[in-house]
C-alpha positions as a printed Julia matrix, in Angstrom:
369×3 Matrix{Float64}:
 -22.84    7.83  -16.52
 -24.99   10.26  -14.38
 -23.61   14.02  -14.47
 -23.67   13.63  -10.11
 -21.59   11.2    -8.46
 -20.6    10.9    -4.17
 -17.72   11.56   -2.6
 -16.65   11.11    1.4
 -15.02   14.52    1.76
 -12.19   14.73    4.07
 -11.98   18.18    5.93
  -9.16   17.76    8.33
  -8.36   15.47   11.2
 -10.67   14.54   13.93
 -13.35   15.83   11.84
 -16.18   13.34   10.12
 -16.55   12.86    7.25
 -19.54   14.59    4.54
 -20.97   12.74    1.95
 -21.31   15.42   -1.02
 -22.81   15.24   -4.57
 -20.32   16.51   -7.12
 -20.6    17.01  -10.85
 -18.95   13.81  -12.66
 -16.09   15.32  -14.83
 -15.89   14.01  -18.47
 -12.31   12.75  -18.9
  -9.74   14.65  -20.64
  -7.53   13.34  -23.46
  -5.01   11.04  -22.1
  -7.39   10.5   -18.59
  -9.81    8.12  -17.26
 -12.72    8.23  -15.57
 -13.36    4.96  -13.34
 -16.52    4.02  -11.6
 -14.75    2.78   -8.03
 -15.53   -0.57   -7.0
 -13.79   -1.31   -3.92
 -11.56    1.43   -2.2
  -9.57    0.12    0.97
  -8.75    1.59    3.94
  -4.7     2.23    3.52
  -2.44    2.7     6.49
  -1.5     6.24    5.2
  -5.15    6.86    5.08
  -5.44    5.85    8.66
  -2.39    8.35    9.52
  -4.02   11.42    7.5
  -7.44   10.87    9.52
  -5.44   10.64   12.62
  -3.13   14.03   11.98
  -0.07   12.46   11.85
   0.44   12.23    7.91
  -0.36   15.95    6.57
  -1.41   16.05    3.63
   0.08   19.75    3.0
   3.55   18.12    2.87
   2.39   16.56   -0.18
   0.84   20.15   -1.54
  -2.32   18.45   -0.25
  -5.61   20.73   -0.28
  -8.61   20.5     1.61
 -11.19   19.44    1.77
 -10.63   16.44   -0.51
 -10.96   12.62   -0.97
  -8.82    9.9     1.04
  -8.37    6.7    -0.55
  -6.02    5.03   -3.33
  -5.77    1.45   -2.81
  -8.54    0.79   -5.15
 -10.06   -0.72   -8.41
 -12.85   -0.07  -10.81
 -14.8    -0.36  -14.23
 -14.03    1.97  -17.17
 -16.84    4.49  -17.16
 -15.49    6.71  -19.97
 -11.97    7.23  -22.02
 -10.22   10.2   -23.14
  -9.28   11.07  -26.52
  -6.21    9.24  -27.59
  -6.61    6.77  -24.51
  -7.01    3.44  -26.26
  -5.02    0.63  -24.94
  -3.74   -0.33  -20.96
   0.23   -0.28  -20.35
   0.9    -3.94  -21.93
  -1.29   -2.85  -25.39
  -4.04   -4.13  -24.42
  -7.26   -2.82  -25.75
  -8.94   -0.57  -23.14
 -12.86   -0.47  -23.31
 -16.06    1.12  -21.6
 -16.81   -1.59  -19.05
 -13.19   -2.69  -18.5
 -12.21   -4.19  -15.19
  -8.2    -2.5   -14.49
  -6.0    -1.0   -11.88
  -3.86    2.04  -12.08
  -1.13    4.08  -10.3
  -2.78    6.33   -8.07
   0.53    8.43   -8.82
   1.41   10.19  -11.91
   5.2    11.21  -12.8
   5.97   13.83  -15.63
   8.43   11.98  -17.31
  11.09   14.86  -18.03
  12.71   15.56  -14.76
  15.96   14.37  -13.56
  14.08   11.54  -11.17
  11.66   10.54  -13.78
  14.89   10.67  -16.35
  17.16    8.64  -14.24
  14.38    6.22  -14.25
  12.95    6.94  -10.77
   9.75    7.94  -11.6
   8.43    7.41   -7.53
  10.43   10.1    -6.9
   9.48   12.68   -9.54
  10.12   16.34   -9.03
   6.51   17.39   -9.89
   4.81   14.22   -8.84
   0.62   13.96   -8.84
  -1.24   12.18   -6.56
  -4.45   11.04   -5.55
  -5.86   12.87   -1.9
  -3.83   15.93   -2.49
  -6.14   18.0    -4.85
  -9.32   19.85   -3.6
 -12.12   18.32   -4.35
 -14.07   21.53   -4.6
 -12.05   22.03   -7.95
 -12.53   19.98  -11.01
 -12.05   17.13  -11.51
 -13.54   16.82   -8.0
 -12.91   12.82   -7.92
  -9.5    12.93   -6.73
  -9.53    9.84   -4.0
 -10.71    6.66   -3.9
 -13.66    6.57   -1.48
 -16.46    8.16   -3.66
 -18.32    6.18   -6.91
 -15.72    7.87   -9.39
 -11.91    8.43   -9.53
 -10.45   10.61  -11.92
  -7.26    8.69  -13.67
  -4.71   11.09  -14.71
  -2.61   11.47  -17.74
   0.15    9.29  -17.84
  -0.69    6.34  -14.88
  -0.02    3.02  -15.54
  -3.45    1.32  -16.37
  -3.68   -2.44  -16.41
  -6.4    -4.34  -17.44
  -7.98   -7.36  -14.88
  -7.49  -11.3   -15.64
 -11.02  -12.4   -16.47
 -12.31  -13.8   -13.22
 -10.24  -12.11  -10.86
 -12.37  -10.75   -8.33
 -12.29   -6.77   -7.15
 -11.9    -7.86   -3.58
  -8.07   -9.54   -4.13
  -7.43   -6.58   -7.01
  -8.0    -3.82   -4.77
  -4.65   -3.87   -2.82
  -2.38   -4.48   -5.85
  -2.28   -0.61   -6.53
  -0.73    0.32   -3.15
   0.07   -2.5    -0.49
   1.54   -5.34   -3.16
   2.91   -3.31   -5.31
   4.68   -1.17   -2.55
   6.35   -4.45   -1.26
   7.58   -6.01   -4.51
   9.43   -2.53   -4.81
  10.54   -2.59   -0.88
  12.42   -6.5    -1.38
  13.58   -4.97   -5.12
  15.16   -2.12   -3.08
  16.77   -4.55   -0.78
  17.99   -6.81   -3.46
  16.58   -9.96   -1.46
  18.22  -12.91   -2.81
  17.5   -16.62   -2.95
  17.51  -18.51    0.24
  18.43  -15.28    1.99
  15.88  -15.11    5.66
  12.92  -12.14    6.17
  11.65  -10.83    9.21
   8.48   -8.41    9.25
   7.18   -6.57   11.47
   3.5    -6.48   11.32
   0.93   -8.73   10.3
  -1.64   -6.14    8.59
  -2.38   -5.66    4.57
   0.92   -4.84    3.66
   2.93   -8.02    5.85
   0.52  -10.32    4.68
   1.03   -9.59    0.94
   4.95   -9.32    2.18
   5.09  -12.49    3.6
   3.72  -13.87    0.03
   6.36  -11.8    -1.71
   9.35  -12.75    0.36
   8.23  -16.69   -0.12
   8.13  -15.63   -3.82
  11.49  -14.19   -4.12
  13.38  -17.61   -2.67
  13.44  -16.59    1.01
  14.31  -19.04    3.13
  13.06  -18.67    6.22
  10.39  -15.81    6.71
   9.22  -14.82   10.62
   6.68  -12.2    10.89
   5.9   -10.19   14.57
   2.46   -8.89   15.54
   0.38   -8.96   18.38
  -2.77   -9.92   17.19
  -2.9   -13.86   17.32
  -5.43  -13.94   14.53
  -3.21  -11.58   12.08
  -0.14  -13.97   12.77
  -1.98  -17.42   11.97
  -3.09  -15.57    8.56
   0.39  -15.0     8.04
   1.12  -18.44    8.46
  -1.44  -19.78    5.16
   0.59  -16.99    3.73
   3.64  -18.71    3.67
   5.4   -17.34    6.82
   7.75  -20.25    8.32
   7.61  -18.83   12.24
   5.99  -15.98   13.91
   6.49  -13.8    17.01
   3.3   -13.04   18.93
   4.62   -9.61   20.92
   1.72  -10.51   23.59
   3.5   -13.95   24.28
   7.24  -12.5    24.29
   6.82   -8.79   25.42
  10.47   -8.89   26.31
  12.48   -7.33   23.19
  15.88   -9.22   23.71
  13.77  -12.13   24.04
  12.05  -11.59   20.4
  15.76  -10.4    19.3
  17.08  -13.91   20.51
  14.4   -15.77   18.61
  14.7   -14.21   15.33
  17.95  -15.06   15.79
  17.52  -18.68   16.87
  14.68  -19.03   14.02
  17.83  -17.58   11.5
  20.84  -19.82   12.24
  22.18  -17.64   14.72
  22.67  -14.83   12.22
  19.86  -12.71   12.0
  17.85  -12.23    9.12
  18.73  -10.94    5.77
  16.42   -8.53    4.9
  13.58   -6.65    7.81
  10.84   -4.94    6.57
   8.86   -2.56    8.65
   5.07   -2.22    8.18
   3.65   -1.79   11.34
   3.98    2.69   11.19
   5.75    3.07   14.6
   9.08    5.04   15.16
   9.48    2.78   18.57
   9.72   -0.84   16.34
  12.72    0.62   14.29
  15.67    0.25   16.63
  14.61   -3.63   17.22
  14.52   -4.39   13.81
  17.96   -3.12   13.19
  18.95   -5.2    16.35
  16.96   -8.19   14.33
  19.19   -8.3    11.45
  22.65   -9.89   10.47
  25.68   -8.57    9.8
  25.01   -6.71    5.8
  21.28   -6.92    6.32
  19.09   -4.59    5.27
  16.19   -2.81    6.74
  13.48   -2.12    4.45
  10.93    1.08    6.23
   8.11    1.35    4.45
   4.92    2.06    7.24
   6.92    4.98    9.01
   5.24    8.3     6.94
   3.84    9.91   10.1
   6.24   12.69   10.38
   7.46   14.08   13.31
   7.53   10.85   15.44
  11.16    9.84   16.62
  12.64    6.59   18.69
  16.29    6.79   19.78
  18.71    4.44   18.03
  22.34    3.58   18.27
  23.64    4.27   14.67
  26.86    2.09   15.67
  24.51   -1.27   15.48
  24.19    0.13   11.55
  28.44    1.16   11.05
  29.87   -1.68   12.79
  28.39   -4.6    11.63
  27.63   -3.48    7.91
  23.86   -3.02    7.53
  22.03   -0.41    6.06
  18.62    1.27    5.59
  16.48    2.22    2.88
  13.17    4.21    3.08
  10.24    3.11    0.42
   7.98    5.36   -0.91
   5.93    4.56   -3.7
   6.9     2.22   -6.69
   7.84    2.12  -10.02
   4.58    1.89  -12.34
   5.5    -1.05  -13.98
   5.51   -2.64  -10.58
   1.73   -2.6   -10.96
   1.57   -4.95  -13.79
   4.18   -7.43  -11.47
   1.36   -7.24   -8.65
  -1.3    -8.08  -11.01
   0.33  -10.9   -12.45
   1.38  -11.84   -9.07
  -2.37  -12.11   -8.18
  -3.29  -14.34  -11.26
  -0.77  -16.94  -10.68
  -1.76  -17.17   -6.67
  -5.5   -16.36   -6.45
  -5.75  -20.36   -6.09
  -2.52  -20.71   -3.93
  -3.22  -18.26   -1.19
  -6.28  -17.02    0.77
  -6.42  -13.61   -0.62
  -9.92  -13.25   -0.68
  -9.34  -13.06    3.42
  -7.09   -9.97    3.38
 -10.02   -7.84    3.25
 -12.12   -8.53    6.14
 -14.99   -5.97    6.16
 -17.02   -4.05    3.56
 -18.85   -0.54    4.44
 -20.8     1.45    2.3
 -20.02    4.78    1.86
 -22.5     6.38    4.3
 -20.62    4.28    6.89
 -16.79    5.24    6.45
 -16.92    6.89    9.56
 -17.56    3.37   11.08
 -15.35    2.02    8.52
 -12.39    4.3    10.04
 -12.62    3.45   13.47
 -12.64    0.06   13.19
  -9.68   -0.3    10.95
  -7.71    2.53   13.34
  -8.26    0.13   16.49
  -7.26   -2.73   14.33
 -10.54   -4.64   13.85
 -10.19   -5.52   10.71
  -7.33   -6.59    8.83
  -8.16   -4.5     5.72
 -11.98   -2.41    5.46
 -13.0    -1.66    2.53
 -15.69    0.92    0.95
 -18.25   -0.29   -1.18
 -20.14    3.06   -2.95
């Protein structure tokens, strides 16, 4: 381990980013300290670059390190830190994943067994990184792992490109259709075709759903989605008319509607057509919507008078991460995950790496340090 180590750090929107050398923390007792593999570009990354996700509602300080959706080697262990959250033996050199999100276990969330929502929650891009431990996001060769994450160990010959996402997109979906109780045979529509309703579509095939539709614009996204198990899709630059898309959805359902709609696309403007896209005691399922501030009217009579409701996903349980992982193992064969992440940059080119995942690209970018 060298005593320096690189970080991308973030100043404030519209701003580029620096590359700065930082002194490489040695890990506390309890902590990690992971040399970063692969760190993806994140849709809530993508909305803190732009301005509309500020990081001072989170307590965020600046400048400091974007990126979460990652995975990396065991550099070093803290005292007492011996074994990943299933008992496995953790080593120097270990391949693993970890929440990106620490709880502190003794407030009423965390003690009602909501630990997403914890009173006095951690996370990664919100501490300076002028203060130790300095590595506090993903896109930079180290990330400090906190005290009390979830830490899984990697299935032997599971590559760092497919791992990557479990920490954030995956993991974030599993909890979104646990949320929404989707049931056997029940019918999915989501809208969007990026990371996150890719993995989705997979999840909602592997929960029993029925009939799965998925709505983009980008022709390529949507025929991904389909070798990801999605059984029709909406291409918004074919039917631009939103009754039209309505009607289909509800064609493609039986004439109900679907179940369950998830939205992952991070528009306020999609939200009143996916209500409009469900049946009567569906749920919608927002998960992409964090950039604050941005509105779309909506009739809340299409919610009250035909039953359906709406949940808001932040975060996930940590034992959600180990679900993800072994989600991973038993597909890595089934489904083209190596293809969710599209393009690699090194670090000196996240700049580059930014701009083509904000005009939509790339399906997922990824930074290689």
């Amino acid at each position: 381990m060298t005593e320096t180590g690189r970080v991308a750090l973030f100043r404030g929107p519209g701003q580029t980013f620096e590359i700065a050398e930082l002194p490489v923390p040695r890990p506390g007792p309890g902590a990690m300290l992971v040399r970063v593999q692969l760190a993806n570009i994140c849709g809530s990354d993508l909305h803190a670059w732009r301005g509309d996700f500020r990081l001072a509602g989170l307590g965020g300080k600046l400048p400091t390190v974007l990126g979460h959706e990652m995975t990396g080697i065991v550099a070093a262990l803290g005292e007492g830190l011996a074994r990943d959250s299933e008992g496995q033996p953790l080593r120097e050199g270990d391949h693993v994943v970890f929440t990106y999100f620490t709880g502190c276990g003794h407030c009423p969330s965390c003690l009602r067994g909501r630990r997403a929502a914890c009173d006095h929650i951690s996370m990664a891009m919100t501490d300076a990184a002028t203060e130790w431990p300095h590595f506090v996001g993903g896109y930079g060769d180290y990330f400090y792992v906190k005290p009390g994450s979830a830490i899984y160990k990697v299935p032997a010959g599971l590559p760092a490109e497919i791992v990557a996402g479990a920490n954030c997109a995956l993991s974030q979906v599993i909890a979104g259709f646990e949320r929404a109780a989707l049931g056997f045979d029940e019918t999915v529509v989501i809208q969007g075709a990026g990371g996150l309703g890719l993995y989705a579509t997979a999840v909602a095939k592997a929960f029993g759903a029925r009939v799965v539709v998925v709505i983009d614009a980008v022709a390529d996204r949507l025929a991904l989605a389909k070798r990801f198990g999605a059984d029709a899709t909406i291409d918004i630059a074919e039917t631009p008319d939103e009754k039209a898309r309505v009607a289909e959805v509800k064609r493609l359902t039986g004439g109900r509607g679907a179940d369950v709609a998830m939205e992952l696309v991070g528009r306020a403007d999609v939200v009143p057509e996916g209500i409009r896209m469900l049946a009567q005691f569906g749920r919608y399922v927002g998960i992409g919507n964090i950039n604050a501030g941005h509105s779309h009217p909506f009739d809340p009579s299409r919610l009250v008078m035909t039953n359906k409701s709406m949940l808001g996903v932040a975060l996930y349980e940590p034992d959600t991460l180990g679900k993800a992982l072994r989600f991973l193992e038993r597909n890595r064969d089934r489904l083209p995950l190596g293809e969710l992440l599209s393009a690699r940059f090194p670090l000196e080119q996240i700049d580059e790496a930014f701009a083509q995942a904000d005009r939509r690209a790339v399906v997922r970018a990824s930074l290689v340090p």
